[in-house]
C-alpha positions in Angstrom: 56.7 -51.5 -126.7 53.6 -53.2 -127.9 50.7 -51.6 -128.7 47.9 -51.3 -125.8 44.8 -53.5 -125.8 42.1 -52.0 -128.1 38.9 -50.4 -127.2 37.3 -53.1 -128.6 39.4 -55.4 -126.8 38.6 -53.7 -123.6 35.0 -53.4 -123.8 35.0 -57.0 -123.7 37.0 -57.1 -121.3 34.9 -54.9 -119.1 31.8 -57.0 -120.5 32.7 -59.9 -118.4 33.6 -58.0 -115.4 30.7 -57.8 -113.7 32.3 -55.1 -110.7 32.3 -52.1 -113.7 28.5 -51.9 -113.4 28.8 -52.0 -109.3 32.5 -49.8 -108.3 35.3 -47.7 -110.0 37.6 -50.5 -109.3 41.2 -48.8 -108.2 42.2 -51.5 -105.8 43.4 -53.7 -108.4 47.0 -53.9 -106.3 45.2 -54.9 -103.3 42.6 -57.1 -104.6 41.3 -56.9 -108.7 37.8 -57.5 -109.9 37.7 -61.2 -111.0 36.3 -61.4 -114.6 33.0 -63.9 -114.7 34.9 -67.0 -116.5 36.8 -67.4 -112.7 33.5 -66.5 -111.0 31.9 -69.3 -113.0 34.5 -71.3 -112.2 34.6 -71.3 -108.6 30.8 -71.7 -107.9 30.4 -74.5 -110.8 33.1 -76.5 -108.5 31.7 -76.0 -105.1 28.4 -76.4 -106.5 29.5 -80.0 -107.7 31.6 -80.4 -104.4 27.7 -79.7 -102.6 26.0 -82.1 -104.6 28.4 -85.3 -104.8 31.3 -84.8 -102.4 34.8 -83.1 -102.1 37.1 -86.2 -102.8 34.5 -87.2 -105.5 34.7 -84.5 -107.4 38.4 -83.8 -106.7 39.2 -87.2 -108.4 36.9 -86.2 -111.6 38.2 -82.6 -112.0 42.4 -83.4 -112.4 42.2 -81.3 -115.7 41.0 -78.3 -113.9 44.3 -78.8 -111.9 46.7 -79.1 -114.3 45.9 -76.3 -115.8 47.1 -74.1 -113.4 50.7 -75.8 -113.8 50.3 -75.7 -117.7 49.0 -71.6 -117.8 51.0 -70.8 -115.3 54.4 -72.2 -117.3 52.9 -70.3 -120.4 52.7 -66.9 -118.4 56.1 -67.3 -116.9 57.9 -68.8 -119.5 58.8 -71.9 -117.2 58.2 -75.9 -117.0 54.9 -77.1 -115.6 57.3 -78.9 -113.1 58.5 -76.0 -111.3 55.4 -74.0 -110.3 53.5 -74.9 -106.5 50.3 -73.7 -105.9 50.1 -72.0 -102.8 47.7 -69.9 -100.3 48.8 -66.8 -101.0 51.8 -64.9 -102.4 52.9 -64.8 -98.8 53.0 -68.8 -98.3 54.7 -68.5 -101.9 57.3 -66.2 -100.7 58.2 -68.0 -97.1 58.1 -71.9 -98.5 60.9 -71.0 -100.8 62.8 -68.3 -98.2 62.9 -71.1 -95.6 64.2 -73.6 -98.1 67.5 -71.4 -98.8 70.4 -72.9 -96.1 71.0 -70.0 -94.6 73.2 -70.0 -91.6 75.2 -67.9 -89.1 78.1 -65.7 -90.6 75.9 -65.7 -94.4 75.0 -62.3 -95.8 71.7 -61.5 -97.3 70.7 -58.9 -99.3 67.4 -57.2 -99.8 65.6 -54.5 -101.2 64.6 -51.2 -99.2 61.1 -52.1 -100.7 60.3 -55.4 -99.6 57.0 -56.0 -97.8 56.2 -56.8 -94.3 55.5 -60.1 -94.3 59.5 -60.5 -96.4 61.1 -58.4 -93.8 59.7 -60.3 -90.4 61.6 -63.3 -92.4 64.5 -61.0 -92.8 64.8 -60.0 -89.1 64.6 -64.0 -88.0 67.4 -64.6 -89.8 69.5 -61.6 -88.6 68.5 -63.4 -85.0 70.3 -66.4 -86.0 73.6 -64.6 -87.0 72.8 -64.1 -90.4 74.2 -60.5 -91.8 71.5 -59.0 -93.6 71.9 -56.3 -95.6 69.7 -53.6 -97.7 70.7 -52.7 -101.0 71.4 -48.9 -101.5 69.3 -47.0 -103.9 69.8 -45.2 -106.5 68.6 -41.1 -106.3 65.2 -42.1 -108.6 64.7 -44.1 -106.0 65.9 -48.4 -107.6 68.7 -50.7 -106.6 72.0 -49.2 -107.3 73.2 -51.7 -109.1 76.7 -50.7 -109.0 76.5 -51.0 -105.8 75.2 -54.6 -105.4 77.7 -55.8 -107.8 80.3 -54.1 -105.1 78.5 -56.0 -102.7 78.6 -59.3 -104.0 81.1 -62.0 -102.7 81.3 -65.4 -101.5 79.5 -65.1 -98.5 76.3 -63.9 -100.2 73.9 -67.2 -100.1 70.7 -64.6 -101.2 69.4 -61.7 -102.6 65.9 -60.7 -102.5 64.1 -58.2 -104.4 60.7 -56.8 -104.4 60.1 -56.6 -108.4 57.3 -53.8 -107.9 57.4 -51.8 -104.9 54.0 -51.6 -103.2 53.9 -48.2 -102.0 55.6 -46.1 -104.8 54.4 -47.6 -108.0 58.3 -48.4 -108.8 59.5 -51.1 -111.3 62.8 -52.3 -110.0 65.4 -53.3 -112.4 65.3 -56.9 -111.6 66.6 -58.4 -114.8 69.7 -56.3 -114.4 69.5 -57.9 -110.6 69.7 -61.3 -111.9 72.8 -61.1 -114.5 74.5 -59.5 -111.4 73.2 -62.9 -109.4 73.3 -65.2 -112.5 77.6 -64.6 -112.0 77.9 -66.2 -107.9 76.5 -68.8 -105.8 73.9 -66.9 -104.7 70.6 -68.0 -104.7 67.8 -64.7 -106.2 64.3 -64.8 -104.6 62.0 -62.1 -106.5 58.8 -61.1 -104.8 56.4 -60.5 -108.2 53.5 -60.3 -106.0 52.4 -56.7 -107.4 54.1 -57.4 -110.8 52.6 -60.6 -112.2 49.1 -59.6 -114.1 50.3 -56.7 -115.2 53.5 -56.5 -116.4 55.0 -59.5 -119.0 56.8 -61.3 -116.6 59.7 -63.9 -117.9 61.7 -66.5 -115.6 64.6 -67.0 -118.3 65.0 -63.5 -118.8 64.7 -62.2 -115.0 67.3 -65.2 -114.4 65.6 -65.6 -111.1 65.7 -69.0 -108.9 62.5 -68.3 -107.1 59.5 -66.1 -108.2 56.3 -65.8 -106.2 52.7 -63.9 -106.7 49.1 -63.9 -105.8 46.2 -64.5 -107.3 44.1 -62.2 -105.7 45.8 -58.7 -107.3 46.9 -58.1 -111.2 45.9 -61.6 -112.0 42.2 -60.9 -111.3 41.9 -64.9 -109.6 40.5 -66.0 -106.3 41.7 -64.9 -103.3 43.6 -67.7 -101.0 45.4 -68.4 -104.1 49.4 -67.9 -105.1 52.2 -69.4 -107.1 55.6 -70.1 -106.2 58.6 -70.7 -109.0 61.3 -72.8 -107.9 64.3 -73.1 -110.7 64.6 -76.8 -111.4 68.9 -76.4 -110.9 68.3 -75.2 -107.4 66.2 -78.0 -106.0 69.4 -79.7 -104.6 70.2 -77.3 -102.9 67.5 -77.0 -100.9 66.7 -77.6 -97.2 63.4 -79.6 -96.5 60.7 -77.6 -96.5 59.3 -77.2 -92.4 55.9 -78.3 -93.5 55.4 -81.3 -95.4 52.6 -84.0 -96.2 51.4 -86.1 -98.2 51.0 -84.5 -101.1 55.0 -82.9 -100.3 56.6 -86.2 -99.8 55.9 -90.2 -99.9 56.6 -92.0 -96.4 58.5 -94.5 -97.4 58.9 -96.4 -94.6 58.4 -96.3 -90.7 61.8 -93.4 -90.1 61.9 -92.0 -94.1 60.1 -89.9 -96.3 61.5 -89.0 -99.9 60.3 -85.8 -100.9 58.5 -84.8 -104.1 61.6 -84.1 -106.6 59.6 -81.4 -108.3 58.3 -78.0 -106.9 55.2 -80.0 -105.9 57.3 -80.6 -102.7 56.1 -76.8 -101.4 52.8 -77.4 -101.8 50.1 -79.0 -98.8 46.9 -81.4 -99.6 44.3 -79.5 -98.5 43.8 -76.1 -99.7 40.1 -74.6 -101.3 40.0 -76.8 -104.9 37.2 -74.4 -105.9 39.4 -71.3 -105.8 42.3 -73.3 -107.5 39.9 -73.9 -110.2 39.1 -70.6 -110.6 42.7 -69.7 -110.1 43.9 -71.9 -113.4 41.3 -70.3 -115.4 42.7 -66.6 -114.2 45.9 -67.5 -115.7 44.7 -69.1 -118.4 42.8 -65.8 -119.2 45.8 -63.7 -118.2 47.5 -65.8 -121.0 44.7 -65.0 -123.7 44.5 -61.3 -122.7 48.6 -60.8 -123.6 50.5 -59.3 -120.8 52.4 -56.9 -123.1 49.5 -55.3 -124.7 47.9 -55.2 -121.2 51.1 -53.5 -119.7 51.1 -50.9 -122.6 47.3 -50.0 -121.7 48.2 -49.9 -117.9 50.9 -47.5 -118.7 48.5 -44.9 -120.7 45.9 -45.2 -118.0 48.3 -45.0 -115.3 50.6 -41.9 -117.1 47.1 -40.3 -117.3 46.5 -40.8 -113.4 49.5 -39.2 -112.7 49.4 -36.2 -114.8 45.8 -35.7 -113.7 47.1 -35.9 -110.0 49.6 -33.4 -110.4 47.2 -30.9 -111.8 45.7 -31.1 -108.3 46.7 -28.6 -105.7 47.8 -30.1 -102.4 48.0 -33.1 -103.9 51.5 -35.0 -104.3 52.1 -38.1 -106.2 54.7 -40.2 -104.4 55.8 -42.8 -107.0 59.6 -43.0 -107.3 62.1 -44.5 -109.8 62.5 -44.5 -113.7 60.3 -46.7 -114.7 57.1 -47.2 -112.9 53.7 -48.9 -112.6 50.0 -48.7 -112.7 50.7 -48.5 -109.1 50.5 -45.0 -108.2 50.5 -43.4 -105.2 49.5 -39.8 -103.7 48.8 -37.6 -100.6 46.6 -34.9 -99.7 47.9 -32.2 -97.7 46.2 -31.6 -94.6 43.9 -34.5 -95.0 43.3 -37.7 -93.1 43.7 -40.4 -95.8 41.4 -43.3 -94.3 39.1 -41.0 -93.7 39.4 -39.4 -97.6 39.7 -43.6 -98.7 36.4 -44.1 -97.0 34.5 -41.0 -98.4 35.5 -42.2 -102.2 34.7 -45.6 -101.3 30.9 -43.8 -100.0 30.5 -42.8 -104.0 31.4 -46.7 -105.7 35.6 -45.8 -106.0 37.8 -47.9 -104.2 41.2 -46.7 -103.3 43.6 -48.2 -100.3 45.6 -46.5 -98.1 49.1 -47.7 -97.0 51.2 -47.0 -93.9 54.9 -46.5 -93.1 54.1 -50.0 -90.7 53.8 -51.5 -94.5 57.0 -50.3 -95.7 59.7 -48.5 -93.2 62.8 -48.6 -95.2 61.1 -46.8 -98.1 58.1 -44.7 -96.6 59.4 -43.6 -93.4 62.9 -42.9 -94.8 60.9 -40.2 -97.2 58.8 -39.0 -94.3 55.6 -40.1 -95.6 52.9 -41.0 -93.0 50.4 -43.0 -95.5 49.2 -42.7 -99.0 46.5 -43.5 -100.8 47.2 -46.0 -103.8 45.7 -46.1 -106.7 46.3 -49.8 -108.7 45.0 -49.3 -112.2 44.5 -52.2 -114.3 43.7 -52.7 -118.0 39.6 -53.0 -117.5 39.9 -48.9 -116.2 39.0 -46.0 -118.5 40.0 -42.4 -118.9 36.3 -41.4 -117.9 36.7 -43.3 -114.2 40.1 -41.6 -113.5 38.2 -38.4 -114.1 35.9 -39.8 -111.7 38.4 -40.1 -109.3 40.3 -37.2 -109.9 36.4 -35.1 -109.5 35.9 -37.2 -106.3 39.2 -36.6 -104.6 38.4 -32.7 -105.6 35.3 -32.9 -103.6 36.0 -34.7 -100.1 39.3 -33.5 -99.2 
C-alpha cells in the first residue's frame, strides 16, 4: 500500500479548499468541496461566455475540452477515445446500459448494492422478458464470487456491479468480477460512481467494458458533470444509442446518419461548457494529487471514524464487507436521523442520511431504516472527526 499523502501535502490541499474555513465537510460521497483551481475555472469561462458569447468562446477554448478526455485516460488508465462526458454519473450509467442488446429470454446479473437510479433500468428490462438476476453475497457482506462463476453461462449478455456500495462503505471485489466476465460473452458494466476520486481506479486491471462516475463526489469537480468508459472492442456490439445529435452522429444524407465511431457517440451538444471546464481541471488535479496516496490517507481517516464510532454507545456503524471505504455509515438508537443530520449540519458539519428507498436489496434486507453517512475524503483531519464524534455526542 502506498504511503498516505503528507501533512504537508494536505495542508495544501486544505489551502485551496476554501469550504475548510466555512463546514466540516463529511458529505464528500454525496457532493465534495471543490478545490479553488475548478472554482477558478468555472467562473473564468462563464465570465468570458458573459462578455463575448457562448459559441465564441466555445470555439477559442477546445484545449480546455480536451483535457477532460486526456486527464481522464491518465486517471483511468484508458485511450482519450473511449471516455464521453456526460451530465452526471447517472446519464453515464443509462447511455451505456441502453446500448447493451439486451432482449427477451437474456439473463442479467447485478449486484444487491446497486443504486436506484441502476435498478429502475433493471426492472424495465425484467418487463421486456429479460431474466434478471442478483448476485448472492458472501456473509461479510460482497459478491460471492463462487457463486457468479456458477452462474455464468451463455445466456448472460451482462453483469453489473456497483464498485462501492453507497450505503455500507463496501469495496466490492470488482477486479475478481471482471476475470470471471473477462472468460464469456458477456458484456461488465461497473458503476464507479462512489469509487472514482478516492480509490486508484484502473480499466485494464478491473477488465471492465463500461465504467461510469460523477464529478460532483470523490472527484471534487462540478456538479452536472460525469464520465462514461466505453471499451473500444465493444463498440460493435452496440445498439444505437436512443438519443443522438449532432455532436453523436453525422447526417449523412436525407434517411442516414453514421454515428461517431468513438465513445463521443454517447455524448449530446449542449451541456454547461463552464462546468466541463472546471470538470477537466478536477481530473487533472485528481491526477497530480495521486489516487494511491490519497486512498491510503482516506483509509487512516476513515479506520479512525470507525473506531471512534464504536466507542460510542447506542451507536452502530453499518459498513459491511472485507474491505471498505471512506464511506462509513452509522445509526443512533432511538434517534431520528434527519433530524440528528440537521442538528450537526446547525454547528458547520455536514452529514447525509440515506434510506432503505435508496437501497432495498442491501438496507432493508438488514432491517435498517436509514443511516447517516459519513464520506471522508483526503482534505479531512483527525481534529474534525473528533468534531463530529463530540457533535453526534451532544444532539442525539
Amino acid at each position: 500500500m502506498s504511503e498516505p499523502l503528507s501533512e504537508s501535502k494536505v495542508e495544501s490541499l486544505r489551502a485551496e479548499t476554501p469550504g475548510v474555513d466555512h463546514v466540516i465537510h463529511f458529505n464528500n460521497a454525496g457532493s465534495s468541496l471543490p478545490p479553488q483551481p475548478v472554482v477558478d475555472a468555472c467562473v473564468e469561462y462563464l465570465t468570458r461566455e458573459a462578455q463575448t458569447g457562448g459559441y465564441e468562446t466555445f470555439d477559442r477554448e477546445s484545449a480546455a475540452f480536451q483535457r477532460v478526455y486526456d486527464a481522464g485516460a491518465k486517471l483511468l488508465n484508458c485511450r482519450p477515445t473511449e471516455l464521453a462526458f456526460t451530465t452526471s454519473a447517472a446519464m453515464a450509467w443509462w447511455r451505456s446500459f441502453e446500448a447493451v442488446p439486451l432482449q427477451s429470454g437474456d439473463r442479467l446479473l447485478m449486484s444487491s448494492t446497486e443504486y436506484q437510479s441502476n435498478a429502475f433500468g433493471f426492472i424495465q428490462a425484467a418487463e421486456r422478458g429479460v431474466e434478471v438476476e442478483v448476485i448472492p453475497n458472501t456473509e461479510s457482506g460482497e459478491i460471492d464470487l463462487e457463486a457468479l462463476r456458477s452462474m455464468m453461462d451463455e445466456r448472460v449478455k451482462l453483469v453489473s456491479v456497483t464498485h462501492v456500495a453507497m450505503t455500507n462503505g463496501m469495496v466490492q471485489p470488482v477486479a475478481e468480477v471482471g476475470a470471471i466476465v473477462a472468460d464469456s460473452d458477456a458484456m461488465y458494466l461497473l458503476d464507479s460512481c462512489q469509487a472514482v476520486g478516492q480509490l486508484p481506479v484502473d480499466v485494464q486491471e478491473l477488465q471492465c467494458d463500461f465504467l461510469s462516475f460523477t464529478g460532483r463526489k470523490f472527484m471534487r469537480g462540478p456538479r452536472g458533470t460525469g464520465m462514461l468508459y466505453v471499451r473500444d472492442e465493444v463498440m460493435d456490439r452496440l445498439a444505437d444509442p436512443t438519443y443522438i445529435d449532432g455532436r453523436s452522429a453525422q447526417w449523412i444524407d436525407a434517411d442516414t446518419y453514421q454515428l461517431h465511431p468513438t465513445a463521443e457517440r454517447f455524448e449530446l451538444g449542449e451541456v454547461s461548457f463552464a462546468a466541463k471546464a472546471g470538470f477537466g481541471v478536477a481530473l487533472d488535479y485528481a491526477v497530480e494529487v495521486g489516487m494511491a496516496s490519497a486512498a491510503a490517507r482516506i483509509a487512516v481517516l476513515s479506520a479512525e471514524l470507525r473506531e471512534s464510532l464504536n466507542g460510542l454507545d447506542g451507536v452502530v456503524v453499518r459498513d459491511t464487507g472485507r474491505h471498505q471505504s471512506g464511506i462509513v455509515t452509522f445509526s443512533v438508537d432511538g434517534a431520528d436521523h434527519l433530524a440528528l443530520q440537521q442538528a450537526l449540519r446547525k454547528r458547520t458539519i455536514n452529514t447525509s442520511v440515506l434510506s432503505a428507498g435508496l437501497s432495498h436489496l442491501d438496507l432493508a434486507p438488514r432491517g435498517i431504516d436509514a443511516v447517516l453517512r459519513a464520506g471522508v475524503h483526503y482534505f479531512n483531519t483527525s481534529e474534525e472527526i473528533g468534531s463530529l464524534i463530540r457533535a453526534i455526542d451532544e444532539c442525539r
